[in-house]
N, C-alpha and C positions, 0 to 999 in steps of 0.2 A: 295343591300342597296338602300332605297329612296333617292333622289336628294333631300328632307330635311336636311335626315340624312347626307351627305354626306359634305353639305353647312356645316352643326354644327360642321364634324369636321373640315374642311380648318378655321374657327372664329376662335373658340378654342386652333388651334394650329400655326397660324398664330399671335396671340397676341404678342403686342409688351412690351417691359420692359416699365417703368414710365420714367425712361433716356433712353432716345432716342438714338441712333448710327447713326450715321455720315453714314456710309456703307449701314444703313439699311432704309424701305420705311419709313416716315415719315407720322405722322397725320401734317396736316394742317391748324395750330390753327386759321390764319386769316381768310384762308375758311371757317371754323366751324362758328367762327364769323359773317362773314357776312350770312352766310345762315341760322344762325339764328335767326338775325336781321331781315332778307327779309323774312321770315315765320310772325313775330310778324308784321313786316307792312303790308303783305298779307292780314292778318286776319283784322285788322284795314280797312284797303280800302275795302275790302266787308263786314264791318258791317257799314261801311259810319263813320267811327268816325275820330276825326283830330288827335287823339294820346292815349295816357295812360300814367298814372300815377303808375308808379311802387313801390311798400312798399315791397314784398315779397322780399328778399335775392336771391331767387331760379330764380323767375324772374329777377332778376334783371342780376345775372349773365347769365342767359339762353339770354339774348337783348344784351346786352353789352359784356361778358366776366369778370365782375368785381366783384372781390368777397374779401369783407372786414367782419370779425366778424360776421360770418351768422348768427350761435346760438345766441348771444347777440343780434343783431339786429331784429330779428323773431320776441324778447318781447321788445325791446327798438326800436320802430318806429323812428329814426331822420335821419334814409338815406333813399333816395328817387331817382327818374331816372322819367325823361318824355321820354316820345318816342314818337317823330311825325311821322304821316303816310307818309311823304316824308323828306329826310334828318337822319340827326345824331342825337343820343338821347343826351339830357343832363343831365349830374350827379351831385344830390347835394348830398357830403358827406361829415361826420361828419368833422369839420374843420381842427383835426389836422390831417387829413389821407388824405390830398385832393392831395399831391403829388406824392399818391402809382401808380395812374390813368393816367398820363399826356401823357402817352406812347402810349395806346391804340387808335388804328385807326377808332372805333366804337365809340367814347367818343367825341362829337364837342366843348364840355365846359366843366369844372369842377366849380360848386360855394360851397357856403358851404350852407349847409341844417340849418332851421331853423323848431330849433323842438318845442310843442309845448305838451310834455307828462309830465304828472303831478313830478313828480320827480324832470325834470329843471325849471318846470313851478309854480308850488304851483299854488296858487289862482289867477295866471295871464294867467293861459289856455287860455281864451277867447283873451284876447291880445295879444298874441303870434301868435293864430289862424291868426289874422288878418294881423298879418305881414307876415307868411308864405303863409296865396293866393293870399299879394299883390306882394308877391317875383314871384314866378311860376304863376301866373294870367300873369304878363310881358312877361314873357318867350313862353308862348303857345300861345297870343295873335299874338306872331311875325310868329308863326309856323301853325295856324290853319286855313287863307286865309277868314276869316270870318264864319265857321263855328263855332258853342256854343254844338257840339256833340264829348264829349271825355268819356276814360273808365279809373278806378282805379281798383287794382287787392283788396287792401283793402286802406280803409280811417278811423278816428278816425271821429266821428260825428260834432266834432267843423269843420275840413277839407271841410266836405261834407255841412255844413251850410253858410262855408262864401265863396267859392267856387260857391254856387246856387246862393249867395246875389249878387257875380260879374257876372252873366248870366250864368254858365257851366250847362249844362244836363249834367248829370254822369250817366255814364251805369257801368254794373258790366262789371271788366275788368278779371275775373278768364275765360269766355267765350273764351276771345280773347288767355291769352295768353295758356289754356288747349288744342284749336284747334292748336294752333301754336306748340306745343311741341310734338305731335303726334307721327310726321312722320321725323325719323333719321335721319339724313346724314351718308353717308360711314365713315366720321371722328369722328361722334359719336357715331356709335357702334364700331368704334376702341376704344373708352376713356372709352365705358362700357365694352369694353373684357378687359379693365386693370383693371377694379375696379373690375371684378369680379375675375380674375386672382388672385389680391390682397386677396379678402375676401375667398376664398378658401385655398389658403396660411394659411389663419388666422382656416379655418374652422380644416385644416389637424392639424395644431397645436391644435385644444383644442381635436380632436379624440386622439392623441398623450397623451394631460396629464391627458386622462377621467381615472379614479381608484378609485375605495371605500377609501373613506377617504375624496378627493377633494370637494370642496364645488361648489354651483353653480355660487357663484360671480366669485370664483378664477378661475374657466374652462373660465367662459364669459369673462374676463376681458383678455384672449388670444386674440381674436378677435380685440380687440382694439389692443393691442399691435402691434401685424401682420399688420393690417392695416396702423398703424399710422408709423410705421417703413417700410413701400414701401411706402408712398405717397400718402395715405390715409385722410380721414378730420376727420370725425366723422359719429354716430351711433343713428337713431331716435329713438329707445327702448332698453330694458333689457330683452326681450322675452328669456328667457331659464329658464326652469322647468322640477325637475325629479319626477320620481315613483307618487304618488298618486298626486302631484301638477301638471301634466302633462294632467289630465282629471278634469274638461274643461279647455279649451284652454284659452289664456293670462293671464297667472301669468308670473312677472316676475321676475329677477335671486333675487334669495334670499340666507343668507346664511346656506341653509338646507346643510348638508353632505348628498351625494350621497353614495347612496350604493349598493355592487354586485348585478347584477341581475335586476336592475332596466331599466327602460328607459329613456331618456334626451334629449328632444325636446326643438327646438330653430329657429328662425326667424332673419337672421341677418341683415335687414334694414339699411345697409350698407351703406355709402356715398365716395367713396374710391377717389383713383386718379383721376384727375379733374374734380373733382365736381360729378362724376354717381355712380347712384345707383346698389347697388348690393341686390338684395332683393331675399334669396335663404334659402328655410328652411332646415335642416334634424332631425329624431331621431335616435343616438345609439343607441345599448345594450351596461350597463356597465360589463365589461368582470372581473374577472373570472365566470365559470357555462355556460351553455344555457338558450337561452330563453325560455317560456313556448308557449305549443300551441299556447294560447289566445294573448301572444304579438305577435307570426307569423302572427297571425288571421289579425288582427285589422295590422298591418304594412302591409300585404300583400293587403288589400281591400285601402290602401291609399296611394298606389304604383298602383293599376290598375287607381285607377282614376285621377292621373297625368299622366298616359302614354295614358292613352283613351282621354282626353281631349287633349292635345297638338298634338293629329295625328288629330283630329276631326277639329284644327282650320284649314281656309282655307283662303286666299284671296276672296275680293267679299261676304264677307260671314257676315248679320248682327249679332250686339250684343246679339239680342234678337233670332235669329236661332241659335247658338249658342250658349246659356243658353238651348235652348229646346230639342240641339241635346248632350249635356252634361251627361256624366256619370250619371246615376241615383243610388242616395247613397242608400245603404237599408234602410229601417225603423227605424231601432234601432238607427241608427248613424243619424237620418235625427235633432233630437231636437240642438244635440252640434255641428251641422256642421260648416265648415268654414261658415264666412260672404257672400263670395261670391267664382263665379270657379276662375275668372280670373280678371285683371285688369292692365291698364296702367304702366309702368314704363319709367324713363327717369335717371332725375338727382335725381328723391326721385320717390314715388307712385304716380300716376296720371291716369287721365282718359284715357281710358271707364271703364267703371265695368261691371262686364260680370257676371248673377244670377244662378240657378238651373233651371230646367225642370220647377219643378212648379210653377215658379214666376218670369219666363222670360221676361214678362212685363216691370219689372221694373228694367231689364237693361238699359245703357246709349242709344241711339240714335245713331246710324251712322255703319259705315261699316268698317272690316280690310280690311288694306290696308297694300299693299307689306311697308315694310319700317317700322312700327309699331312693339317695345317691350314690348312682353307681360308678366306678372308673373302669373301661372296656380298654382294653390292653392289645398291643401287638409289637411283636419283634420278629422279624423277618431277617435270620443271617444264615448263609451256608456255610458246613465243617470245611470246603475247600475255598471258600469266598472268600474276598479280602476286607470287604463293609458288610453294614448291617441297616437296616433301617428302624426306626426305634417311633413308635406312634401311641400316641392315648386319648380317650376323651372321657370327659366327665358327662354327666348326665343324670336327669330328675325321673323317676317311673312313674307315669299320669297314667289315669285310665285309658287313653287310648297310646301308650306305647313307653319307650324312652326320650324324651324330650330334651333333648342338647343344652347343657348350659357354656360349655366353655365350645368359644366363639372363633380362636385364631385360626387364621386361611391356612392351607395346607400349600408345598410348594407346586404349583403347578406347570413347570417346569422339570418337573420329573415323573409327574402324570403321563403317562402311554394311554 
């Protein structure tokens, strides 16, 4: 066995429960903390900026540890985090929740955010705007040593106008905090082997209640449940489709009844135990009967190009070699192919993105590196076909390869 393989299974089976034991080793959440804090200052100090302005949830939690109403707050901008390239960031959040925070050793202040989005604002946006950059204009002034170069992951345009009015250059802050979320820590691929532990849980549950009759919401809606009942948050999609919805790729869960004989592909985009993402596809066959050639066919070709590509990845090895040394899909399957072979994962999808042979180009820029989890992708459907077959794995990049962490059996029953 590879010294890949080998590492995939010690993750694997080494994962620890979402409740901790006393007896047993622990993740160490203030270490996670600071180290990834000290990533997001890293990146700050070599692009010369004095801090960032956090609006993303994901970042926000990813600098801090602090995670208040993600999904709400994703489209209701009014929490917000500075982070200065030396020191403790500060959080403005929403005022009645300002006490969830006070604990945290990452956290040097708590104020309350002043939001300025049309909803609490009506026709006094502009006014509001002016109060929120003279609030945070204070606060970074004291932090930036005279520097006028800072970055925002996102800003609403009234932000970024009266922001420019008080002297700030705004650079784009997704740079900063995309290099900074890269590269793991030991305690963070502990927190991504629970959430994937979690979503496999969930996955074995809906193999469990697949049957003609089931519809695709009521199979999908396992997943959640599994999830949210170990320690789970929530789900960026509905990605599950069967029999002829299954070719092309992304429909999502509808209330079609499934039935024998079909297939039932699914993407669980998963956000489990604190805060990581589980992003791991599979497709059934719904049992009773066998499959026919043509589903062995098509599962079998999108089963070689997930096991060809994750032995291909290497340390040292760019995005763009990578894309060129990547399984090459036949012809027929090249129009509906996935979007891309591979790409970033963390606490949701992130960068690099990683292309096909022919169009390697326009891969992300940079190199794997030991420490980097990746999710290897394949879809396998033909323009005249009537299924699709839909596969993913996640995976750790060790010195000697990509080392598997998500664990669930493929069917083999539709193995040729």
């Amino acid at each position: 066995m590879s010294d890949a393989y080998l590492e995939s299974i010690r993750l694997g089976r080494n994962t620890l429960g979402a409740s901790q034991h006393d007896a047993e080793p622990q993740i160490d959440m203030k270490r996670m903390r600071a180290y990834r804090l000290g990533r997001i200052q890293a990146q700050l100090k070599r692009l010369d900026l004095a801090g960032i302005i956090l609006y993303d949830p994901i970042n926000q939690r990813y600098a801090t540890g602090s995670s208040n109403m993600q999904v709400w707050f994703t489209h209701n901008p009014l929490r917000y985090v500075w982070v200065p390239v030396e020191g403790l960031p500060v959080l403005f959040d929403y005022p009645k929740s300002m006490h969830l925070y006070a604990h945290l050793e990452t956290i040097r202040e708590i104020r309350p955010a002043i939001g300025f989005i049309y909803m609490g604002s009506d026709e006094n946006i502009d006014e509001k705007a002016v109060k929120w950059a003279a609030d945070i204009d204070a606060v970074m002034r004291a932090d930036a040593g005279g520097s006028r170069r800072i970055a925002a992951d996102r800003l609403d345009m009234e932000g970024v106008r009266e922001l420019t009015r008080l002297g700030w250059e705004i650079k784009n802050g997704t740079r900063v905090t995309e290099l900074a979320r890269v590269i793991k820590s030991d305690d963070e691929i502990a927190c991504m082997c629970q959430a994937i532990s979690a979503c496999e849980a969930g996955m074995a549950k809906m193999r469990e209640e697949l049957r003609p009759g089931v519809t695709e919401v009521e199979l999908w809606s396992h997943l959640h449940q599994v999830n949210i009942a170990l320690g789970g948050e929530w789900i960026e999609t509905r990605l599950l489709s069967s029999g002829g919805r299954t070719n092309p790729w992304f429909r999502e869960a509808s209330s079609r009844v499934i039935r024998a004989g079909e297939l039932v592909g699914f993407d669980t985009d998963l956000v489990g135990p604190f805060g990581y993402c589980a992003d791991i596809s599979r497709t059934y066959f719904c049992e009773p009967g066998r499959p026919t050639d043509e589903q062995k066919r098509i599962y079998t070709y999108a089963y070689e190009q997930v096991q060809y590509n994750i032995e291909m990845l290497q340390p040292g090895m760019s995005f763009v070699e990578a894309a060129r040394k990547s399984w090459k899909i036949p012809n027929e399957f090249t129009a509906r192919r996935y979007g891309i072979t591979a790409h970033g994962v963390g606490m949701v999808d992130e960068y690099p993105s990683i292309t096909f042979t022919d169009n390697a180009e326009a891969s992300s820029s940079g190199t794997l590196e030991v420490g980097m989890t990746v999710c290897v992708e394949s879809y396998i459907g033909s323009e005249v076909g009537v299924e699709g077959v839909k596969l993913e794995e996640q995976v750790l990049i060790t010195e000697n390869g990509a080392a598997r962490l998500s664990t669930f059996p493929y069917e083999h029953i539709l193995l040729n």
